[in-house]
C-alpha positions as CSV (number, residue, x, y, z in Angstrom):
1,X,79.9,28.3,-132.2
2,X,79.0,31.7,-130.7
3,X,81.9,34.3,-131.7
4,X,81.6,35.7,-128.3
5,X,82.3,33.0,-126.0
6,X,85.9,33.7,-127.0
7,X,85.5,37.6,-125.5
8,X,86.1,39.3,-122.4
9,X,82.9,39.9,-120.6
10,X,82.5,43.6,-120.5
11,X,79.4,45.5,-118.7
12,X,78.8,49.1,-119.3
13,X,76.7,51.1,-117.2
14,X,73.8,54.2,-118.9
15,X,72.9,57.3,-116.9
16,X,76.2,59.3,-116.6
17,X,78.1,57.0,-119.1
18,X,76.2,56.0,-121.8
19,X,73.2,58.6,-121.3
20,X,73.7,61.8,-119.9
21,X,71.2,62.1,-117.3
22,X,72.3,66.4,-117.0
23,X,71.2,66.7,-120.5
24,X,67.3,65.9,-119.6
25,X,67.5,67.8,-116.4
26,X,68.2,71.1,-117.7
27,X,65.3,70.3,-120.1
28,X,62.6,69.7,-117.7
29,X,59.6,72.7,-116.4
30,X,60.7,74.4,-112.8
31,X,57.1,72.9,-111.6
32,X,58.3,69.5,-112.2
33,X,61.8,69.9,-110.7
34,X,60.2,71.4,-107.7
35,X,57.3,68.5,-108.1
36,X,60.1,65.9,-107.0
37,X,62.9,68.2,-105.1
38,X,65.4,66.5,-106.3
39,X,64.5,63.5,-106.7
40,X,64.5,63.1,-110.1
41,X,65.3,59.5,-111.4
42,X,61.6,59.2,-109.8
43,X,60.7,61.5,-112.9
44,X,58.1,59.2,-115.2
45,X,60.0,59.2,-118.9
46,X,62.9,60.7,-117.9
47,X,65.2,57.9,-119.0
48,X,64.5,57.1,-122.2
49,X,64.7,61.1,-123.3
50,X,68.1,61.8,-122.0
51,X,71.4,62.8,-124.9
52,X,73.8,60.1,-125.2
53,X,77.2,61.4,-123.4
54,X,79.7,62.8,-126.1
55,X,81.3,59.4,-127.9
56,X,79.4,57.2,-126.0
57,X,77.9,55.8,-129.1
58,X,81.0,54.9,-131.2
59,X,82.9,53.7,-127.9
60,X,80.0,51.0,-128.1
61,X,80.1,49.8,-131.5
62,X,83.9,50.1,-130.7
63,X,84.2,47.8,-127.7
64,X,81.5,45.1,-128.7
65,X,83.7,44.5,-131.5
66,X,86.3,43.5,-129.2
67,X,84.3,42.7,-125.9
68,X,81.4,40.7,-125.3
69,X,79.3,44.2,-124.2
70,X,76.4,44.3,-121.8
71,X,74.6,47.4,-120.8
72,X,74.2,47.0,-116.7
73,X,72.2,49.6,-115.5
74,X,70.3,50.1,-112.0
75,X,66.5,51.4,-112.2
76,X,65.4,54.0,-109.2
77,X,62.4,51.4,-107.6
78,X,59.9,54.1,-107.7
79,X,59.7,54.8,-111.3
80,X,57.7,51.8,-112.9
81,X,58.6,53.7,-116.4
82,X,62.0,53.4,-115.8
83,X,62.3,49.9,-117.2
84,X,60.8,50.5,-120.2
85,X,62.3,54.0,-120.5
86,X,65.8,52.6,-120.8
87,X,65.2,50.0,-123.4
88,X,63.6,52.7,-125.7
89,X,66.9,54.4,-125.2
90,X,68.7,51.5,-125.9
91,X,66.6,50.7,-129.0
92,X,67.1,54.2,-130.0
93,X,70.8,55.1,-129.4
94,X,72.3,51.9,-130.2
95,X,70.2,49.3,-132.0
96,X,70.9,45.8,-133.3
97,X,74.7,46.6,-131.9
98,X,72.6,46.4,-128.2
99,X,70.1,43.5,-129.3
100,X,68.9,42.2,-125.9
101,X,72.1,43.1,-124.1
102,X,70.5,45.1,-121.8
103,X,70.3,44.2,-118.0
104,X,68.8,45.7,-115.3
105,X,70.0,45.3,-111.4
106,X,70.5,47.1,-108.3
107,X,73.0,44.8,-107.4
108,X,75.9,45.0,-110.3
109,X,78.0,43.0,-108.2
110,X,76.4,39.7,-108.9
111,X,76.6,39.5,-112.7
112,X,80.1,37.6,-113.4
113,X,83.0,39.3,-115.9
114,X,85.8,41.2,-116.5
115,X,85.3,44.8,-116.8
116,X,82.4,47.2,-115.4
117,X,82.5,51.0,-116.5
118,X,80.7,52.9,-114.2
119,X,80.6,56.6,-112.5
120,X,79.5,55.3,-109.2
121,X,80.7,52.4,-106.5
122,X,76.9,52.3,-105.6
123,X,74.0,49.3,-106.6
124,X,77.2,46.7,-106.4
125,X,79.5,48.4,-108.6
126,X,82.1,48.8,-106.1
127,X,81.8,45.4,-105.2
128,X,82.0,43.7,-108.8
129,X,84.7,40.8,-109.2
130,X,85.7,42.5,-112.2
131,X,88.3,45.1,-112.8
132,X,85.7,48.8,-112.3
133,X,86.9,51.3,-114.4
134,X,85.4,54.6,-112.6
135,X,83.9,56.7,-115.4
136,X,84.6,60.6,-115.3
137,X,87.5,59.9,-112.7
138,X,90.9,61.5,-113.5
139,X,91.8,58.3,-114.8
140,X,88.9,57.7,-117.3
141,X,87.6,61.2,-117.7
142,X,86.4,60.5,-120.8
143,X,85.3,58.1,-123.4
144,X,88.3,58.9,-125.1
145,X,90.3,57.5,-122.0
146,X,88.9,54.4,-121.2
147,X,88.9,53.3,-125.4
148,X,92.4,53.7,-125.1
149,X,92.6,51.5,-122.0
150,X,90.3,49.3,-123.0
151,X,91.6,48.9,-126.3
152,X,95.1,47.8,-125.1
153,X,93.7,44.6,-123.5
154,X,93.8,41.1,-124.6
């Protein structure tokens, strides 16, 4: 029997949650900011060299003890390393704890469960069936916050 089956379905999403997608910015050369004006999820290897947010990591391996924990994450279309950028990060960050749990989608709202953090309504989020808890909001501002929520539940 599969321990998890028993668990809450919970997804989180990476760039502004899990990864802090400022971190890399404020890394990168002014000739490759002005390069893509902006447009910077189009930036090849950007994803997978990006700081985890502060305790993103043990909120994790805190909540898949309790949850059964997805990484949901949206992929800009234009970027073919994106894919492969964010399982490196994955791989890198959090391991066997995130053993081919990650899923990638621009449209959130179709994968079925209970909880979706996330610090957007946009690629489905706002329209998930589940209960979205709106990372960096005045409710959640933190990963402190949302540990305590989440901890709380059934």
């Amino acid at each position: 029997m599969n321990i998890r089956q028993n668990k809450k379905i919970l997804y989180i999403d990476m760039d502004g949650v899990l990864a802090d997608f400022d971190s890399e910015i404020a890394k990168i050369d002014a000739g490759t900011l002005k390069k893509y004006n902006g447009n910077f999820c189009s930036i090849p290897g950007i994803f997978s060299k990006m700081s985890p947010m502060p305790g993103a990591i043990e909120a994790y391996e805190k909540l898949s003890q309790k949850f059964d924990t997805y990484i949901l994450s949206a992929a800009p279309w234009d970027n073919s390393s994106a894919w492969s950028d964010k399982l490196q990060w994955v791989k890198k960050h959090l391991g066997e704890a995130a053993y081919k749990r990650l899923i990638i989608t621009c449209h959130k709202n179709l994968n079925k469960g209970d909880y979706l953090i996330d610090d957007t309504n946009k690629n489905g989020a706002g329209k998930f069936a589940g209960e979205l808890i709106l990372f960096g909001s005045a409710k959640f501002l933190n990963w402190k916050s949302v540990l305590e929520y989440l901890l709380k539940k059934e």
